[in-house]
Each structure stands twice: as structure tokens, then as C-alpha cells.
LOKE-813776 format. One line per 4 residues: number of its first residue (from 0); for each residue x, y negated, z negated of N, C-alpha, C, CB. Coordinates in steps of 0.001 Angstrom, whole numbers, plus 524288, in hexadecimal, padded with zeros to 5 digits. Glycine has a CB too. Layout:
NUM) X/Y/Z/X/Y/Z/X/Y/Z/X/Y/Z ~ ... .
END
This chain:
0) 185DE/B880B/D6817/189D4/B8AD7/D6533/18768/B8DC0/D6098/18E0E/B8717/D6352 ~ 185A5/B8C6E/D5E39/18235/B8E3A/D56EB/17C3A/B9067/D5ACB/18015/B8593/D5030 ~ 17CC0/B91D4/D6031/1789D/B952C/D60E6/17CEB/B9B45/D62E8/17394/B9216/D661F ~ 18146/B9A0E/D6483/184C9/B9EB6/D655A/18666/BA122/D6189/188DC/B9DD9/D67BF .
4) 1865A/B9EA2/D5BFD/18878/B9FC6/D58A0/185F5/BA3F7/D53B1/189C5/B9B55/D57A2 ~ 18083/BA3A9/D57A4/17C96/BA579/D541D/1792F/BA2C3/D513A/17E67/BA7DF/D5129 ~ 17903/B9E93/D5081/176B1/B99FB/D4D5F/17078/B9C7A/D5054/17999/B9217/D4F1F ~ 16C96/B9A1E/D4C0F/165EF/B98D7/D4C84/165C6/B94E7/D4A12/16183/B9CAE/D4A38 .
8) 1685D/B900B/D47FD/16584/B8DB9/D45A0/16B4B/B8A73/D486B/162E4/B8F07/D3F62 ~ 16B57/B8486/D49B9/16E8D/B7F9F/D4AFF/16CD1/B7B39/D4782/16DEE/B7DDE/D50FC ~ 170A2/B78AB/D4650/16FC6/B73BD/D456B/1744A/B6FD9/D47AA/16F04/B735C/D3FDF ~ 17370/B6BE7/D4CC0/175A9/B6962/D4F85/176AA/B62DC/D4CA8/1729C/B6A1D/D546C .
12) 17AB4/B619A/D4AB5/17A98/B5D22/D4C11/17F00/B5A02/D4FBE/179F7/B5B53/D47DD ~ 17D3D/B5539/D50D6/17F11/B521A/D53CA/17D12/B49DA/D5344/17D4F/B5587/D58ED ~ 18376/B4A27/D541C/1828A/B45BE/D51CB/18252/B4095/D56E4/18745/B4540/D4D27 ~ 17EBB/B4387/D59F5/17C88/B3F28/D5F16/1773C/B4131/D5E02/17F00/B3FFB/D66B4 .
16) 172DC/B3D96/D5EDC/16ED4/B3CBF/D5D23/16C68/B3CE6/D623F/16E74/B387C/D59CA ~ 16EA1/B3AEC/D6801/16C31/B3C46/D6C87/16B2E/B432C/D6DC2/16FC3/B398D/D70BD ~ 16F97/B44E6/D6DA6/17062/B4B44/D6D83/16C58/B4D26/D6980/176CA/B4D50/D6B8B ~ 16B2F/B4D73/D6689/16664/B4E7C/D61A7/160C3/B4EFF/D62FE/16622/B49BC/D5DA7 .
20) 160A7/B49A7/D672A/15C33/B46EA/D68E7/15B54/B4B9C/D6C4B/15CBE/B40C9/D6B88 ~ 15FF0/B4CA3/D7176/1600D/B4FC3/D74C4/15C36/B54A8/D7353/16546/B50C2/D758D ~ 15F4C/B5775/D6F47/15DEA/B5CE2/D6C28/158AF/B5DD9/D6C57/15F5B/B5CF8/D6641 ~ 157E7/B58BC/D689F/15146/B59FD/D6712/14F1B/B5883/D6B18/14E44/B5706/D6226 .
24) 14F5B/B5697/D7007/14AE6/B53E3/D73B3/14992/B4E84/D7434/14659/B55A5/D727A ~ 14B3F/B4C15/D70AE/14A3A/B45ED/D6F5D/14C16/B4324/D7244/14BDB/B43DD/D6AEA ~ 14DF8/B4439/D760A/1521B/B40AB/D7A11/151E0/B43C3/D8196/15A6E/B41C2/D7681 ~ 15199/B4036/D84B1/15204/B429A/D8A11/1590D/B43C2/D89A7/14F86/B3DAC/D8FC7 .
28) 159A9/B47DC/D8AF6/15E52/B4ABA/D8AEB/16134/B4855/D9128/15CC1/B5202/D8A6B ~ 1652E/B46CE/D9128/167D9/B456D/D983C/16987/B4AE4/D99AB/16E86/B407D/D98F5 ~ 1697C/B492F/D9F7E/169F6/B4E6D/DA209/16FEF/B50FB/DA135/1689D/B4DB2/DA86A ~ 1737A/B4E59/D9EA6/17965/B4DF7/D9F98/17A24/B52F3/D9938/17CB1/B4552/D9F21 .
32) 175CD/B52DD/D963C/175DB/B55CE/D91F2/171C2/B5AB1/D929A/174B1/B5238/D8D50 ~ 16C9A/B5B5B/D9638/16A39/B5C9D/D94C8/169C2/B61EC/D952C/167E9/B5A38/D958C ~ 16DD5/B6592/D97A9/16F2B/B6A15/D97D0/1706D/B6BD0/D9386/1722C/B6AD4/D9ABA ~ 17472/B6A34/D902C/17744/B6A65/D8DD8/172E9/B6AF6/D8749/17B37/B65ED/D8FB5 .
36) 16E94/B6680/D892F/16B87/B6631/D8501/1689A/B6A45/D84D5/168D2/B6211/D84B6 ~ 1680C/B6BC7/D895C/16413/B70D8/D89AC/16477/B7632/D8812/16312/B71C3/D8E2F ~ 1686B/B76F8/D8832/16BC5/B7A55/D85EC/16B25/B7B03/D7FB1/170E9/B788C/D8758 ~ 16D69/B7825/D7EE5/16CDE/B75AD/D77E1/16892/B764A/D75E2/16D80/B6F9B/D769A .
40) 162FB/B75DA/D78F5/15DE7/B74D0/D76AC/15D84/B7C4F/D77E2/158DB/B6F1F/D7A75 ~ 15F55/B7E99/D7B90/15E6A/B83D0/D7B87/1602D/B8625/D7995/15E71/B85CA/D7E40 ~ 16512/B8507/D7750/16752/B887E/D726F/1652C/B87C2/D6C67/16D6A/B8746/D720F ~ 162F6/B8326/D6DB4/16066/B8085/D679F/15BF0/B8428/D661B/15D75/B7996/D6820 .
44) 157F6/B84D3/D6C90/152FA/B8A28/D6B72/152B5/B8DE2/D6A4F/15092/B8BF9/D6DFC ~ 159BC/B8FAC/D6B51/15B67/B93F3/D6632/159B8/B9797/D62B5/15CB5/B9242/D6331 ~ 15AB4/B92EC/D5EF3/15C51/B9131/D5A7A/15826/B9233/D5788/15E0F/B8C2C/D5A5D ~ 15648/B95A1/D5234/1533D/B9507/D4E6F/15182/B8E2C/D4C46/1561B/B9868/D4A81 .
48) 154A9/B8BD9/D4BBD/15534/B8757/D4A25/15CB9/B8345/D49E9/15242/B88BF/D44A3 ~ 15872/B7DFF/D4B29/15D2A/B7B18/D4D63/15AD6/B74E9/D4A9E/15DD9/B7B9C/D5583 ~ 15F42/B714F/D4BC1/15E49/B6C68/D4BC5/1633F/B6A0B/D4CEF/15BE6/B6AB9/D472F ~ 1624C/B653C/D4D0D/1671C/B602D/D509A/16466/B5C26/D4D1C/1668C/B5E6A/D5971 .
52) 16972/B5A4D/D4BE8/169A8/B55ED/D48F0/16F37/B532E/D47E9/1674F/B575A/D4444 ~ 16C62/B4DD0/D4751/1720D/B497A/D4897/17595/B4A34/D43B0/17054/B41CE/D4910 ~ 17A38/B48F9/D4511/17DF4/B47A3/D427E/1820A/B44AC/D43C7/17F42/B4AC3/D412B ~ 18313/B40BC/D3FBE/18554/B3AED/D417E/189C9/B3EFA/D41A0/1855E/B3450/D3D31 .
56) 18EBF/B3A6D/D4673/19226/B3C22/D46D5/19753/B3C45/D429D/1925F/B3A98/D4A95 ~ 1986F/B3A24/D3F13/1994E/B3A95/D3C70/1996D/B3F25/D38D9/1982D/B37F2/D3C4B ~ 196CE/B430F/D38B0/19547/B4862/D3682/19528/B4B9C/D39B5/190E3/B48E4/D342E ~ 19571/B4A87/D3E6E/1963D/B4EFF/D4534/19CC8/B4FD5/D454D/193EE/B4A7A/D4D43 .
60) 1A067/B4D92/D4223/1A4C4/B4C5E/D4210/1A903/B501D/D4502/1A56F/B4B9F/D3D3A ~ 1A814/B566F/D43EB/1AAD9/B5969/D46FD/1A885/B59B2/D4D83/1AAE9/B5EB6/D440D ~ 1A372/B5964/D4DA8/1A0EE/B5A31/D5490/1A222/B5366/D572B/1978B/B5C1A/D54AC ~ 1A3F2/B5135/D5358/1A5EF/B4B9B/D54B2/1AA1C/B4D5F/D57F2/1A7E0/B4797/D4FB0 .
64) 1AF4A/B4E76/D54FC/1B4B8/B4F6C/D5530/1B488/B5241/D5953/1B766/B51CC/D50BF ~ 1B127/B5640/D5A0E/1B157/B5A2E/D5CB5/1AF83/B57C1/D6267/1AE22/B5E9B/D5A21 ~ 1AC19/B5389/D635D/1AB28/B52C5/D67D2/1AE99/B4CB4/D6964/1A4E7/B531B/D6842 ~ 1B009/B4B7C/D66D6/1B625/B49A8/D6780/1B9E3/B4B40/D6A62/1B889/B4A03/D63D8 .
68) 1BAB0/B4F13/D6630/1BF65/B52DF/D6985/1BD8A/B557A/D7006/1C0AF/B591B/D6504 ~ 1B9F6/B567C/D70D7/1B76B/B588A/D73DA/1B792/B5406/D78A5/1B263/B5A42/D714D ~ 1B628/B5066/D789F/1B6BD/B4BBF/D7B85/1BBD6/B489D/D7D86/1B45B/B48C4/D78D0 ~ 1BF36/B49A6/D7926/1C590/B47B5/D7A65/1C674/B4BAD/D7E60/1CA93/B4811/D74F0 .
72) 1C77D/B4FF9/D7DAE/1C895/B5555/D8222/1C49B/B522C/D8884/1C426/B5DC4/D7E8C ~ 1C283/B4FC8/D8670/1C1EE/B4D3C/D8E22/1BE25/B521B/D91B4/1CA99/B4D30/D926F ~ 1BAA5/B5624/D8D34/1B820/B5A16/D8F65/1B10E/B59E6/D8D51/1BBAD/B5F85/D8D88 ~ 1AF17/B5BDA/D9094/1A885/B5B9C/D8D3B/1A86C/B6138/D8FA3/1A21F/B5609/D8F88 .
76) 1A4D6/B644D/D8B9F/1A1F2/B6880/D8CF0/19D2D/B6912/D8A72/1A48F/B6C96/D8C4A ~ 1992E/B681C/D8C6D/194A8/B67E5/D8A5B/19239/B6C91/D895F/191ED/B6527/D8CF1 ~ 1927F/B7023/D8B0C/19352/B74DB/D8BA5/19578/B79AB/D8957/194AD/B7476/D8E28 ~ 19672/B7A73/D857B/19B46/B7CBD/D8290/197D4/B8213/D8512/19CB4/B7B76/D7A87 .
80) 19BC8/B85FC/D849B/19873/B8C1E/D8514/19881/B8FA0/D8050/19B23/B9013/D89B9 ~ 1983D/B8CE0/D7C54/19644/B904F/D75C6/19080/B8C56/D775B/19B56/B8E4E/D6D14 ~ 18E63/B8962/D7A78/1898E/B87D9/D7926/18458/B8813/D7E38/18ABE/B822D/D7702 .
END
């Protein structure tokens, strides 16, 4: 999205620490994500500059709510097409 938008510079956080791991390489990625990851890492090469970094959930509070709501609706799209 913040590469459609015009963005060069991201700063990602997320407050799962496996997903993070994903990003940087630190972790074997499952096959059930790894499209999806691939993607992400190719929009990241972008980018002038980027980083990912955790944030407890507690302070994620609206992408909390938001994937809440997102989950009650009984729908997943992993996929969105702004990304």
C-alpha cells in the first residue's frame, strides 16, 4: 500500500514476532504464506529504505480492532488488491 502511495521510505510494525522473523529471513517461511511473503519482500526492494519492527499488541490497538472486525465477517483475504 505506502509503495502505491508513493512512499520510498516504510516503517512496518507488527506485533507478531514470527511474521518479523519471516521479513528479515530468520525463520523458514511455510508454504501456506510463502507467496504472499514473497511479494512483501519484493515490494520492500522498492523502497529507498525500510524496516519491521515489533510492537506489543497493546499499541497495534487499531490493526488489532481492525483484524477483529475482519475475522467476525467469517472472510480472509490475504490478498487485498491496493497491495
Amino acid at each position: 500500500m505506502g509503495i502505491s502511495l508513493g512512499a520510498s521510505n516504510l516503517w512496518i510494525e507488527s506485533d507478531s514476532t514470527t511474521a518479523l522473523a519471516w521479513i528479515h529471513g530468520k525463520e523458514n517461511v511455510p508454504w501456506s504464506v510463502f507467496k504472499s511473503l514473497r511479494k512483501i519482500q519484493q515490494g520492500l526492494q522498492m523502497l529507498t529504505c525500510w524496516k519491521a519492527t515489533h510492537i506489543y499488541r497493546e499499541g497495534n490497538t487499531p490493526a488489532d480492532l481492525a483484524a477483529a472486525y475482519q475475522s467476525s465477517r467469517g472472510e480472509t483475504n490475504l490478498n487485498p488488491s491496493h497491495i
